[in-house]
N, C-alpha and C positions, 0 to 999 in steps of 0.2 A: 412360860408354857412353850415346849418345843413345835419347831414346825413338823407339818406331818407330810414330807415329801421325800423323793429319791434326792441325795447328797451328792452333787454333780462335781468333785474338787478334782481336775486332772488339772496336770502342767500346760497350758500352752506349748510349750517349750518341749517339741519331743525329743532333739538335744541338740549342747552346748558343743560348736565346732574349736571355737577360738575368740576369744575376748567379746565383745559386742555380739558375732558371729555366731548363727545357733538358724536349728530348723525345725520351722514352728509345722503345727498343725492347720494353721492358716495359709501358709505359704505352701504347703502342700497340697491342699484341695482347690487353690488359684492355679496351682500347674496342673493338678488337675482338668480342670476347665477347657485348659485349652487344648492335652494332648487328648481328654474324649471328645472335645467340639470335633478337633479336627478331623479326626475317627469317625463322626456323623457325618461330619461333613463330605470328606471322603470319598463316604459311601454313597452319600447322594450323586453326587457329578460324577461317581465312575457309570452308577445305572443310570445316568439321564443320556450320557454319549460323549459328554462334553468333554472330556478327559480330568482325572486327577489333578492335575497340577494347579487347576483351579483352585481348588482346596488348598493346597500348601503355598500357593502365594498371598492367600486371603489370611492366612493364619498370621501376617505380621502388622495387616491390616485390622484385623480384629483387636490382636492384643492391643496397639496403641486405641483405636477407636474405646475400648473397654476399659482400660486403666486412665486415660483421661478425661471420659465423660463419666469416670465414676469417681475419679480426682476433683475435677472441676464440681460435680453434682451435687456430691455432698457438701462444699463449702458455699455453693448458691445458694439452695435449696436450706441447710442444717446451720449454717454458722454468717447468714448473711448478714447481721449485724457484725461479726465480728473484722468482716472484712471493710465494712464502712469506717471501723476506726483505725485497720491496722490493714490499707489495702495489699502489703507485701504480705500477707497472712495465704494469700492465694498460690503461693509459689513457693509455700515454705516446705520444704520437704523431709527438714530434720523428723519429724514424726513417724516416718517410713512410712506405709500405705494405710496408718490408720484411718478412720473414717472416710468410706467410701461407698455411695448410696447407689443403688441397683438400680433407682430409675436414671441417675447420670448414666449408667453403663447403658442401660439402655439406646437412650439418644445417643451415645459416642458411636454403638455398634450398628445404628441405623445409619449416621453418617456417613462409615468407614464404609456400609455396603451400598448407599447410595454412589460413592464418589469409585468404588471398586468397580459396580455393573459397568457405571459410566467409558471408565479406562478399558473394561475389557469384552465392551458392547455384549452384554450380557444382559436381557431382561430384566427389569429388576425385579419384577415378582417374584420372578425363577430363580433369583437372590434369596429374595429374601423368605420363600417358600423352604426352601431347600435349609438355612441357616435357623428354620425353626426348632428343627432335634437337638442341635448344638445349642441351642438357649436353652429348652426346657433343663439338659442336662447341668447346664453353667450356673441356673439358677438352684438348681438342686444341691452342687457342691457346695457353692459357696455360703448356704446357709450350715452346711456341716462344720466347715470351718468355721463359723458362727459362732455353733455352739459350743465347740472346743476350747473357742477364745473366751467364753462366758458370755459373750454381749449379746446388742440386738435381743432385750431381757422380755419376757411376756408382764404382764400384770398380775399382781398377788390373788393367787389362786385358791381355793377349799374345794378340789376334785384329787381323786386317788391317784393320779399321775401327776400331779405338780414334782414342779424342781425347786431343788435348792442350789444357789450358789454364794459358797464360802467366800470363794476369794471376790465377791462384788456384795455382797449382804453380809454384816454383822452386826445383829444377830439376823440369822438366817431366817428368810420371807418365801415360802412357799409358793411359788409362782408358775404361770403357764408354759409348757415349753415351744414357745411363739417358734422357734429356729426350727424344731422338729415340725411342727405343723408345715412351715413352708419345705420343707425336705419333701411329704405326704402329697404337697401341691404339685411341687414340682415333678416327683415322679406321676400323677394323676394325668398331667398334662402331655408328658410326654408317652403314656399309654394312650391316650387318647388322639393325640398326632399320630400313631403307629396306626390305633384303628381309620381313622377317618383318612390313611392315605391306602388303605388298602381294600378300603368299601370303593374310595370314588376311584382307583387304579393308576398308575402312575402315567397309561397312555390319553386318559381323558378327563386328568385331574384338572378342575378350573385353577387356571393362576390367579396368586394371593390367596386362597384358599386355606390354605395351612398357616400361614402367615397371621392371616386374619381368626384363625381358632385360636392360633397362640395367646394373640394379643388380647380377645375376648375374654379367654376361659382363665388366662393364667393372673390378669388383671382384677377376672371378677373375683378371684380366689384371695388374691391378695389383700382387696379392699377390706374383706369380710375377716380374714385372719389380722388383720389392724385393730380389731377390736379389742384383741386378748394380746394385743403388743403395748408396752410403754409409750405415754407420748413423747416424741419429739418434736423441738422448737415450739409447738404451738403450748398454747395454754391447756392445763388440765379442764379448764372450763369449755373449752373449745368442741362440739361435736365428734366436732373428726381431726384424725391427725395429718400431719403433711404425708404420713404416704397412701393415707385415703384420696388426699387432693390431688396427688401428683398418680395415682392409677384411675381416675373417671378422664382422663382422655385418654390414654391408652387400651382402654377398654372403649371407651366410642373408639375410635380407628379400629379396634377390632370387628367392632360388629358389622360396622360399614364394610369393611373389607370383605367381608364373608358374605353380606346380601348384595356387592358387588361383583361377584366370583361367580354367585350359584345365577345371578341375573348375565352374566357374561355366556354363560354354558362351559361345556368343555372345550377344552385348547388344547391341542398338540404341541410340545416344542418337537421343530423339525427334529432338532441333535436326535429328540428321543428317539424320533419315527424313521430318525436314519439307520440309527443303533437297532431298532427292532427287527426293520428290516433287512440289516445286513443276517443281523442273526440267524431270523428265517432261510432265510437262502443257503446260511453254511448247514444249519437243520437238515434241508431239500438235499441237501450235497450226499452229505452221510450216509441218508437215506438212501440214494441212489446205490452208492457203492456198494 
């Protein structure tokens, strides 16, 4: 009996430069990532006063902070047995950037912007407020490349949108398209930081604020699309899977975050209230003339 889904069989591989050498679709939506993070990010610190440049020094802080605590992540978190019998398994890098888990990126990209505010006496809320757009985006690509690569599969599915994939199932299993649902979350999230930064206004937005929506809404999102994901590492018998485990504390730091913001009030950062009111002034000027 055939399955009754969409037939997902593209190349990885959107092509072959020279021997080994080739540009996938994965590698594509990674650079992605970072040239629209930066692009949010940008945009944040040019409207806050703080200047640009913030943004493009951070961009090199991010990428290692991101590709190491998603490096490290997934071989803690997905493959920690295997590293207890082959500890050089941790540093092996022949496999190119295969397996790479989104809550390590996580903590790499919390570090990177803890240790950055630090260097460049920067707030950290106003950090990590502000590097909120840039995640929800980051997380939304890199499940596309997900799904281009095949992986990160859902569970065998009997709804009129299941997928098939050839090159990972044969005979072909009808399954949930888990990569697309978080694609849906990820842009949900980042609609939703758009509104709620434009309800509370950028002069009297409480800091962590944003931060703490992120961490809440795109977490609770996560846990619940885990459902219709494959298990990893744990046992099928197991409730819940490691990335249900490893999103209920990121979602408590979110909530907290958020009934600690709106209990803070609003908070001006100077830069902004310097930048607004230079603004006004050249306004006043104009007008004059």
């Amino acid at each position: 009996m055939e399955a009754n889904c969409f037939v997902w069989d593209v190349d990885p591989i959107l092509a072959h430069i020279w021997g080994p050498i080739a540009i996938r679709y994965y590698g594509l939506s990674f650079l992605l990532v970072f040239i629209l993070g930066w692009v949010f990010l940008h945009w944040q610190f040019k409207r806050s006063g703080r200047g640009a440049q913030l943004a493009a020094d951070f961009l090199y802080w991010a990428m290692g902070g991101i590709v190491l605590g998603a490096w490290f992540g997934h071989r803690f978190f997905y493959e920690f047995d295997r590293i207890l019998t082959h500890p050089l398994y941790l540093i092996d890098v022949r496999g190119g950037l295969s397996g790479l888990s989104s809550h390590g990126a996580t903590i790499g990209l919390c570090l990177a912007l803890i240790l950055y505010a630090r260097r460049r006496k920067v707030p950290m809320g106003e950090m990590f407020d502000r590097i909120s757009f840039s995640a929800a985006v980051g997380a939304t690509l890199v499940r596309v490349g997900n799904f281009f690569n095949s992986e990160i599969l859902g569970r065998p599915a009997d709804v009129s949108w299941a997928v098939c994939f050839p090159r990972v199932d044969q005979p072909l299993v009808a399954r949930h398209p888990s990569q697309l649902y978080e694609v849906a979350i990820g842009l949900a999230v980042l609609g939703l930081l758009v509104l709620v930064d434009r309800l509370a206004g950028r002069e009297k937005r409480p800091r962590w604020l944003l931060a703490g929506v992120f961490f809440s809404t795109y977490f609770l999102q996560r846990f619940f699309v885990e459902f219709f994901k494959a298990h990893q590492t744990l046992s099928t018998d197991s409730a819940l899977t490691m990335g249900q485990f490893l999103s209920i504390p990121f979602f408590a730091l979110g909530v907290g975050l958020v009934i600690w913001s709106l209990k803070s009030g609003p908070r001006t950062d100077e830069a902004v209230a310097e930048a607004l009111a230079a603004a006004k002034k050249t306004s006043k000027k104009k007008k004059t003339k």
